[in-house]
Backbone and ligand atoms as CSV (ligand in chain L), in Angstrom:
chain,resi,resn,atom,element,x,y,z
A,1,UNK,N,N,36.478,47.955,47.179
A,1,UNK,CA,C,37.588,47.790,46.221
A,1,UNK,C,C,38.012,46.316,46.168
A,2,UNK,N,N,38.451,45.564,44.921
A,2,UNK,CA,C,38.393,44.216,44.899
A,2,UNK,C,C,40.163,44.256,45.380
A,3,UNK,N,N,40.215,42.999,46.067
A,3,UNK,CA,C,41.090,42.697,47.103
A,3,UNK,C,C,42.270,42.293,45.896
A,4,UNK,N,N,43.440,41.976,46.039
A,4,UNK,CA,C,44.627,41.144,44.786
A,4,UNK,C,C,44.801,40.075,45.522
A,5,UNK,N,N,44.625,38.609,44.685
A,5,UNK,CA,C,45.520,37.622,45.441
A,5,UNK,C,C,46.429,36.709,44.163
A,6,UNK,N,N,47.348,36.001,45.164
A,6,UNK,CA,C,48.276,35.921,43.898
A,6,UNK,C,C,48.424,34.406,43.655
A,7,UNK,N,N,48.561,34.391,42.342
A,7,UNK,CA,C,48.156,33.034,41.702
A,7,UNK,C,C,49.743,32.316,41.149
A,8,UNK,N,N,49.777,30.878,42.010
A,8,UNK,CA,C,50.820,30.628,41.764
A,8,UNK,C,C,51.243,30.633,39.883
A,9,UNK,N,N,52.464,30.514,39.306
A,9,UNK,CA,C,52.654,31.044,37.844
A,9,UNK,C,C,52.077,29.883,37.209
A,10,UNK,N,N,52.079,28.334,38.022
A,10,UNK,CA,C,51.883,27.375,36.887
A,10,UNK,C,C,50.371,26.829,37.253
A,11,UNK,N,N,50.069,27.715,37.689
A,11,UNK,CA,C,48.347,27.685,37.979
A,11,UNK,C,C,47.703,26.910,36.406
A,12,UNK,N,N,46.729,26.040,36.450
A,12,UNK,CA,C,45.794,25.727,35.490
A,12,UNK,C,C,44.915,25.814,35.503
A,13,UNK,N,N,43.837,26.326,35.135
A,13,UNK,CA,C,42.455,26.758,34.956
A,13,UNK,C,C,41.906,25.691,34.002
A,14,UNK,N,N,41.185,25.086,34.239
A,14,UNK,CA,C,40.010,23.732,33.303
A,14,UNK,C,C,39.201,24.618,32.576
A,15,UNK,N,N,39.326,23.869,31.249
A,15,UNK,CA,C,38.220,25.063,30.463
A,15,UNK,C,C,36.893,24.529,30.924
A,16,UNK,N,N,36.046,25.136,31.122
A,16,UNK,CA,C,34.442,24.490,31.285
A,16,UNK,C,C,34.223,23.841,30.237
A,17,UNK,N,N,33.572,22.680,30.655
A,17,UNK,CA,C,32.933,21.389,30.239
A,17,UNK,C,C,32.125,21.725,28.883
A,18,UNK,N,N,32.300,21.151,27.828
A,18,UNK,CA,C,31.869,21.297,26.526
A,18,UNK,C,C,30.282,20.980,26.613
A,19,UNK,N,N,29.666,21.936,25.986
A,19,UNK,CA,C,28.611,21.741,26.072
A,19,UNK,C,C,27.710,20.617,25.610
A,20,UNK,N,N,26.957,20.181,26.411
A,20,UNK,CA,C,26.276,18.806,26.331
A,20,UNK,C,C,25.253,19.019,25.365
A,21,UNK,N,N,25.397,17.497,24.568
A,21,UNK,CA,C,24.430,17.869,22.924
A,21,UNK,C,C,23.298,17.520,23.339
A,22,UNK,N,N,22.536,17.870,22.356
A,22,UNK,CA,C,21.060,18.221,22.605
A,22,UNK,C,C,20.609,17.098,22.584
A,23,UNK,N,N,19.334,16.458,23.593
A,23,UNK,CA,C,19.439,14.740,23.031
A,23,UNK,C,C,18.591,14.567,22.288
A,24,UNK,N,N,18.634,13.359,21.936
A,24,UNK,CA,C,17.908,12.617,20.730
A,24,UNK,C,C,16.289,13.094,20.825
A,25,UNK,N,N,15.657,13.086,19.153
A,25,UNK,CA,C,14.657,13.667,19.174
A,25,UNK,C,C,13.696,11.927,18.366
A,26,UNK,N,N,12.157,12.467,19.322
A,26,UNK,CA,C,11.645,11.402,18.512
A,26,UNK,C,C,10.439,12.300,18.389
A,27,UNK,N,N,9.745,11.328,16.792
A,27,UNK,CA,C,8.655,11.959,15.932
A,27,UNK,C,C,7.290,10.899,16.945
A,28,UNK,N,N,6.480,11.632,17.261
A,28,UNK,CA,C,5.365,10.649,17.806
A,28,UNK,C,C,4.396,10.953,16.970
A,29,UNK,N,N,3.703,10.236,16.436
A,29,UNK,CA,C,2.949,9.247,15.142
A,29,UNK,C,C,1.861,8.858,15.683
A,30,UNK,N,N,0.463,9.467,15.141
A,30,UNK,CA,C,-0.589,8.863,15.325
A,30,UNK,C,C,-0.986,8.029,13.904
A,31,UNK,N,N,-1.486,6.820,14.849
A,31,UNK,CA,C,-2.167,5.811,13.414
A,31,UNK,C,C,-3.268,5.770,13.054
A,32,UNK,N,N,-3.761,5.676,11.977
A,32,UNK,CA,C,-5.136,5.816,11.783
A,32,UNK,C,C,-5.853,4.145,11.913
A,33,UNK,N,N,-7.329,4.236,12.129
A,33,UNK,CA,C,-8.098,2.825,12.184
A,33,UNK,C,C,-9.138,2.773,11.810
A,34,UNK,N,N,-10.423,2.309,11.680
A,34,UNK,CA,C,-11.448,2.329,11.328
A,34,UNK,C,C,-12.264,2.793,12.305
A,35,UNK,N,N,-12.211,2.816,13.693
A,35,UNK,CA,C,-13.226,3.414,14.797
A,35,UNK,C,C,-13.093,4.291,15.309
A,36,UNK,N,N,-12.020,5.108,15.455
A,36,UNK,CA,C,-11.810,6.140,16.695
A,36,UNK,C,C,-12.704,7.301,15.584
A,37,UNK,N,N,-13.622,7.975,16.471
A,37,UNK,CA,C,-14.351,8.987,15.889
A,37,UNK,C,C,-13.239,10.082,15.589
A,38,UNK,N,N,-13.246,11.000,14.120
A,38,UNK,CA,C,-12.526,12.046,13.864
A,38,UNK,C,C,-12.809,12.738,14.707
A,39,UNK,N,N,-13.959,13.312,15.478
A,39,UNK,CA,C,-13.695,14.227,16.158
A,39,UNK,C,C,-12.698,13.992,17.416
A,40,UNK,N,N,-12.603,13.193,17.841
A,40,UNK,CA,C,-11.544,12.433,19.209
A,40,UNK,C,C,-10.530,12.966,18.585
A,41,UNK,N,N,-10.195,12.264,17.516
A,41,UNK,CA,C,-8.683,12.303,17.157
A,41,UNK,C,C,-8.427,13.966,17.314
A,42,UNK,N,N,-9.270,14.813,16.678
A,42,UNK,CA,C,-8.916,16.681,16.698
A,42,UNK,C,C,-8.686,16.955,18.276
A,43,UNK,N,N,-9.489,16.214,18.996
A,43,UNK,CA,C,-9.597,16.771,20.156
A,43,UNK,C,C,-7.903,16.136,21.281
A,44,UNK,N,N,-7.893,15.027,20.827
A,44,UNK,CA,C,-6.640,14.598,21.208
A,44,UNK,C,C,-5.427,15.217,20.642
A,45,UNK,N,N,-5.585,15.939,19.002
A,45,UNK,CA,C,-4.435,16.352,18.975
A,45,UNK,C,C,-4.407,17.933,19.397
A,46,UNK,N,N,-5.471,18.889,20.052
A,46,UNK,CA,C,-5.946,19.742,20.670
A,46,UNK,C,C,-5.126,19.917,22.093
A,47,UNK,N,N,-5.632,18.940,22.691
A,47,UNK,CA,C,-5.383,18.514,23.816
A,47,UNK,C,C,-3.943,18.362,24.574
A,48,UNK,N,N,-3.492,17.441,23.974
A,48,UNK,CA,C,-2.101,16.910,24.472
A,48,UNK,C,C,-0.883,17.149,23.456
A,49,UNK,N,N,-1.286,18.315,21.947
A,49,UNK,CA,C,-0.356,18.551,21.632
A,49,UNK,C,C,-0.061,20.240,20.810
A,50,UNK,N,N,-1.159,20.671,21.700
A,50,UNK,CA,C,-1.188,21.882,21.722
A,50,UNK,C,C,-1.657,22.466,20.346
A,51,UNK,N,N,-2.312,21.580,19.435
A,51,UNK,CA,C,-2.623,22.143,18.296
A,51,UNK,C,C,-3.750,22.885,18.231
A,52,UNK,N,N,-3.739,24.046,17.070
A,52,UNK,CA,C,-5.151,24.626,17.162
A,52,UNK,C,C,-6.343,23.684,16.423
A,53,UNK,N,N,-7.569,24.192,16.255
A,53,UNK,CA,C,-8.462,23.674,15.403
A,53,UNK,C,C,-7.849,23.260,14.390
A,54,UNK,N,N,-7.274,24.189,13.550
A,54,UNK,CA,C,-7.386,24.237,11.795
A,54,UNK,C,C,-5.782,22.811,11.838
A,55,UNK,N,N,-4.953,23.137,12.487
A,55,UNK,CA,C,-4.041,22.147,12.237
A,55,UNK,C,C,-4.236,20.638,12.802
A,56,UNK,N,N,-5.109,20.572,14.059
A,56,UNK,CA,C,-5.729,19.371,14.581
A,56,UNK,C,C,-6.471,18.876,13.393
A,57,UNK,N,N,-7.144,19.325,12.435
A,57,UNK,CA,C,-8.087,19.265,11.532
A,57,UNK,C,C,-7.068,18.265,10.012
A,58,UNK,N,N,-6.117,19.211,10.193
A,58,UNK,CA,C,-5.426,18.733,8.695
A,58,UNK,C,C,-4.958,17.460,9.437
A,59,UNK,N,N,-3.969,17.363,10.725
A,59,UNK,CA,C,-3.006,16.673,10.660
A,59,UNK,C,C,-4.281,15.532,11.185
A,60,UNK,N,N,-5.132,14.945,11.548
A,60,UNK,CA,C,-6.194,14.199,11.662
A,60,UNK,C,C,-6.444,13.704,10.012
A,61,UNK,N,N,-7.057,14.503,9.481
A,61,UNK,CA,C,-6.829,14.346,8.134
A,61,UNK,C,C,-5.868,13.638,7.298
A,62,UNK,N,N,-4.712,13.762,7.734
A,62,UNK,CA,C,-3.403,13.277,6.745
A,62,UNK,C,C,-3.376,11.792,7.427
A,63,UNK,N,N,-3.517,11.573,8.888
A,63,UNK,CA,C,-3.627,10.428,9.560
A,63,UNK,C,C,-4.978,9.552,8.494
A,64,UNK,N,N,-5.834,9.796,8.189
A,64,UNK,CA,C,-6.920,9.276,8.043
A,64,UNK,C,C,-6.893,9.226,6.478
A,65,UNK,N,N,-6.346,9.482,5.515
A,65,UNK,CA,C,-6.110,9.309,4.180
A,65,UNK,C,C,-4.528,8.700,3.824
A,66,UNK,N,N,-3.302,8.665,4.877
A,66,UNK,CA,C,-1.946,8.350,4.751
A,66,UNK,C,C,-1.565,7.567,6.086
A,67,UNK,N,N,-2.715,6.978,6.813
A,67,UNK,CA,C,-2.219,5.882,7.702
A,67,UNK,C,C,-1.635,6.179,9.045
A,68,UNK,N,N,-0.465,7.302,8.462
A,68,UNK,CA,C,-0.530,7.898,9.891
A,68,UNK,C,C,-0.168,9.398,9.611
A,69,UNK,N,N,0.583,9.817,10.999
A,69,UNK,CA,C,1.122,11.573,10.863
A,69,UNK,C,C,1.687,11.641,12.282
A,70,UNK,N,N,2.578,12.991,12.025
A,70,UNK,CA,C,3.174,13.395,12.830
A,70,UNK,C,C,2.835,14.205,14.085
A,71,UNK,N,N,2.447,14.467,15.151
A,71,UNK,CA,C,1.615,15.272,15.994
A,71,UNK,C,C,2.705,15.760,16.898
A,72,UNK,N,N,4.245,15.818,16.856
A,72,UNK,CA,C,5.017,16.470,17.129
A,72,UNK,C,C,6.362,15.892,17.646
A,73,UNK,N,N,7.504,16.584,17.864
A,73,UNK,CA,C,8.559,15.983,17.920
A,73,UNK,C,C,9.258,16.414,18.939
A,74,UNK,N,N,9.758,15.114,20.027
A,74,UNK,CA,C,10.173,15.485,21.540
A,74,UNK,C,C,11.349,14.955,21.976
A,75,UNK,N,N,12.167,15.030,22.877
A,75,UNK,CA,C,13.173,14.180,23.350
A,75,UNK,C,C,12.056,12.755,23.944
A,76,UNK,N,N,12.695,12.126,24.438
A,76,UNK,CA,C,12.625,10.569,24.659
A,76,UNK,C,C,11.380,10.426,25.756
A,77,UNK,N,N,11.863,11.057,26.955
A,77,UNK,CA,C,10.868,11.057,28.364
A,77,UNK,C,C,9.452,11.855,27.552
A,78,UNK,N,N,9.734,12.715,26.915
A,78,UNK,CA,C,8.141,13.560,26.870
A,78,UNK,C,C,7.514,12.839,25.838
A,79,UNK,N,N,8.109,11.958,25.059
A,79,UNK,CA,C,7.161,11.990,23.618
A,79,UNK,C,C,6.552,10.465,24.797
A,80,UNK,N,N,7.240,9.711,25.292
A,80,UNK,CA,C,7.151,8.295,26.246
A,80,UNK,C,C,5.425,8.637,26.786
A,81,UNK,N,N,5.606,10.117,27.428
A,81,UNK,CA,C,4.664,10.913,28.538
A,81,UNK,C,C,3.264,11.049,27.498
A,82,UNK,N,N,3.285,11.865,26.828
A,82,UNK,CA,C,2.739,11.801,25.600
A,82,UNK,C,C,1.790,10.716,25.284
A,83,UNK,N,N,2.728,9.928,24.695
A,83,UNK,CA,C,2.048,8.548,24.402
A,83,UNK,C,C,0.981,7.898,25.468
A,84,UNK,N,N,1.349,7.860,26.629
A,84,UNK,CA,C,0.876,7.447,27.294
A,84,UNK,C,C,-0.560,8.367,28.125
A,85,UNK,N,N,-0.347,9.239,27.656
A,85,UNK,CA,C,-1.608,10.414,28.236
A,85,UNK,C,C,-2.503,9.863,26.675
A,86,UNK,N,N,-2.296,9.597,25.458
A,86,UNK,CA,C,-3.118,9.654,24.995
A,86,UNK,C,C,-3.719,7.910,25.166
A,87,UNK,N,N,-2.753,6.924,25.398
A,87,UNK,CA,C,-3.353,5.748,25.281
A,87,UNK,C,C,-4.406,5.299,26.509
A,88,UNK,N,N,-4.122,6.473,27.562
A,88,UNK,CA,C,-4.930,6.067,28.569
A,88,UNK,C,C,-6.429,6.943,28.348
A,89,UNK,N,N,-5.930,8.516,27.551
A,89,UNK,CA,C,-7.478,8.672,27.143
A,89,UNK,C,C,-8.103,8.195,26.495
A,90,UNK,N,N,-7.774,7.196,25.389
A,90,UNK,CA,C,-8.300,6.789,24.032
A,90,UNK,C,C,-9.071,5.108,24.606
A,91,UNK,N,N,-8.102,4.610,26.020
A,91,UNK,CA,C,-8.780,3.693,26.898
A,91,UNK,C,C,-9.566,4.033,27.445
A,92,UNK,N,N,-9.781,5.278,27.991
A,92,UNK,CA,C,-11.106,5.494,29.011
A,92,UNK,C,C,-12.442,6.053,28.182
A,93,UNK,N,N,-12.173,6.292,26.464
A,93,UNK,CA,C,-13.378,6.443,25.985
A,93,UNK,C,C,-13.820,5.567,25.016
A,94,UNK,N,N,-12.679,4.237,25.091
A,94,UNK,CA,C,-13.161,3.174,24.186
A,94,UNK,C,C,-12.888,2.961,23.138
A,95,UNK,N,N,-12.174,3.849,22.462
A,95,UNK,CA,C,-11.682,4.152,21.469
A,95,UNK,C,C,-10.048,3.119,21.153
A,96,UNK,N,N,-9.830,2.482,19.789
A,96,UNK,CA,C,-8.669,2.081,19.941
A,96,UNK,C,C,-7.430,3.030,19.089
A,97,UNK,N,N,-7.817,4.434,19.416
A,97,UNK,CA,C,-6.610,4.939,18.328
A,97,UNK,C,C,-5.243,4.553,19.016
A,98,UNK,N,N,-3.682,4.541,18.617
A,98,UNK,CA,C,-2.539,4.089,18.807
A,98,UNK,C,C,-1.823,5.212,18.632
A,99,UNK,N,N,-0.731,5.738,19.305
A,99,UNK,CA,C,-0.019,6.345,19.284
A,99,UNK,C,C,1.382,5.756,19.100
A,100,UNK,N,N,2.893,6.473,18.580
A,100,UNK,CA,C,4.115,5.538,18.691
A,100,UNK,C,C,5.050,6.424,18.455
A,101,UNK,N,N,6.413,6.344,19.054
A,101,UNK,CA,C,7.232,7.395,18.469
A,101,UNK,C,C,7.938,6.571,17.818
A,102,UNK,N,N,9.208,7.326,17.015
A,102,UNK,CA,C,10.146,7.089,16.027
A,102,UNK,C,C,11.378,7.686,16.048
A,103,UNK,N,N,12.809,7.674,16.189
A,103,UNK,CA,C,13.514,8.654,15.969
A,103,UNK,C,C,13.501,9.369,14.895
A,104,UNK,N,N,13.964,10.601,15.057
A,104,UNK,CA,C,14.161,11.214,14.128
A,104,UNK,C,C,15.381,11.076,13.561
A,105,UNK,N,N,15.574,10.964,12.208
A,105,UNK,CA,C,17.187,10.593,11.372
A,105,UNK,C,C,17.788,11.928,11.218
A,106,UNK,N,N,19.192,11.886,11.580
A,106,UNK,CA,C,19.651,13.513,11.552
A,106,UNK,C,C,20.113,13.212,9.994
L,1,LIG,N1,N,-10.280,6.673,10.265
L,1,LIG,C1,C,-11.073,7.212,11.353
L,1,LIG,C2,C,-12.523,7.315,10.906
L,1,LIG,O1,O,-12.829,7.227,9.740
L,1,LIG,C3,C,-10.570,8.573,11.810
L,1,LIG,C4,C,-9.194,8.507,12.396
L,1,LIG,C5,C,-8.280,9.498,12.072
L,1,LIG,C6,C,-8.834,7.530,13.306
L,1,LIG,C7,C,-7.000,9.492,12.616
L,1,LIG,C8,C,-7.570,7.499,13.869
L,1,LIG,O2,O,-5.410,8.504,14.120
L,1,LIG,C9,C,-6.658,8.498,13.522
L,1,LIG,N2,N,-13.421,7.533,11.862
């Protein structure tokens, strides 16, 4: 049985802490170039951004006719993480594709 205890009258209770906003989002942007083989690029956006074939396919595509594209949108630390998983694969196969984020404008 729950016990009674008694609360002085001018007791104050803190409302809990307003909830903390969601943070900032950034767009990470692959660029297109003249060397990185299309198939790399599918496989990189496969790879490290969870896309399937058919959308690795277009969004490679839109990079390669519009310069660049979007390959997904993260808070700050992951898109950073991101970037950097692909610039070190795109270094270890010779390739110079570029990756970059952007904020996103609310
Ligand atoms: N333009 C490259 C080619 O013709 C293909 C390419 C696509 C490169 C997207 C980079 O982010 C890129 N081989």
């Amino acid at each position: 049985m729950p016990s009674k205890v008694s609360l002085p009258p001018d007791l104050v209770v803190e409302k809990k802490a307003a909830r903390t906003a969601p943070p900032p989002m950034y767009k990470v942007l692959l660029l297109n170039d003249d060397y990185t083989p299309m198939e790399f690029v599918v496989i990189v956006l496969q790879k490290f951004f969870g896309k399937g074939q058919e959308d690795a396919m277009r969004i490679m595509l839109q990079v390669h006719h519009e310069g660049k594209g979007v390959c997904g949108v993260y808070p700050h630390d992951i898109a950073a993480s991101r970037i950097g998983q692909v610039a070190q694969f795109a270094r270890a196969s010779q390739h110079p594709l570029q990756c970059v984020m952007e904020p996103v404008d609310e």
